[in-house]
C-alpha positions, 0 to 999 in steps of 0.5 A, spaced: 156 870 271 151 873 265 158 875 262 161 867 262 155 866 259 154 870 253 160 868 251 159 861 252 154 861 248 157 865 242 162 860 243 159 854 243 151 856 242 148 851 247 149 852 255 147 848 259 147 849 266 145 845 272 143 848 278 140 846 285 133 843 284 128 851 285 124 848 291 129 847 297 134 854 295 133 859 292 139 859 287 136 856 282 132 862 281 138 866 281 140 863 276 134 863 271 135 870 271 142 869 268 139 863 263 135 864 257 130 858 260 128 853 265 128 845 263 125 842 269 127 836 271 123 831 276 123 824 279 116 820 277 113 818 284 117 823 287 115 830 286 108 832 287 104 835 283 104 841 288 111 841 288 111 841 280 107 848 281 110 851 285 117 849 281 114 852 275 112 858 280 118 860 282 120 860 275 116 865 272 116 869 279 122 870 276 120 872 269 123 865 266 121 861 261 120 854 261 122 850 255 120 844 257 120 838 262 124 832 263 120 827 267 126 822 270 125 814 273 118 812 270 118 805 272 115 801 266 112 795 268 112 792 262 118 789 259 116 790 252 115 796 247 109 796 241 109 799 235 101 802 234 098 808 229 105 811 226 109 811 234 113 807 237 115 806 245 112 805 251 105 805 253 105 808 259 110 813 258 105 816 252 100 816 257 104 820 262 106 826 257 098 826 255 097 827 261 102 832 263 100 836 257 092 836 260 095 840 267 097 847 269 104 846 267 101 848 260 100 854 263 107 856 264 111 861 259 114 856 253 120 858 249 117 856 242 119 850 239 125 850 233 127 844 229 134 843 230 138 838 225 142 835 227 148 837 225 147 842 228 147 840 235 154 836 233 158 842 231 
């Protein structure tokens, strides 16, 4: 597997790999050994914070590097979007990202951030 994905990436650059969720099998903690990151996907309203923790766990148990979190099904209450301070988008989902910045999934191993224009990422 490590060899289909070193030349998947030569080839293409980006691999993108979608594994089984890390808390119920171990699978996915297989394969973020092959990876060269973890993007953490989770249900807003369906996964605990404890889960979350022991999610981002898993993956430094492995020596993974998380290189972000995707916060998937956050209702929003509102109808409207506002425009405030220079930002644009939705209340609630701004003051989920604070607050999800403030815990201990800050304490995970985070790949650097790297600008990527975008005609890179269409090539």
């Amino acid at each position: 597997m490590r060899e289909l994905l070193r030349e998947a990436a030569d080839r293409y650059g980006t691999v993108i790999i979608d594994s089984p969720p890390l808390l119920p099998v171990t699978d996915a903690a297989v394969v973020i050994r092959q990876a060269t990151g973890a993007l953490i996907v989770a249900g807003s309203g369906e996964v605990t914070r404890q889960q979350l923790g022991a999610a981002l766990d898993s993956v430094r148990h492995v020596s993974g590097v998380v290189l972000g979190l995707v916060l998937n099904k956050v209702r929003d209450e509102r109808s409207s979007y506002h425009y405030a301070k220079g930002n644009y988008g939705e209340p609630d989902a701004q003051l989920t990202w604070a607050r999800i910045r403030r815990t201990g999934a800050r304490s995970a191993p985070v790949a650097p951030e790297q600008a990527v224009a975008y005609d890179d990422v269409s090539g």
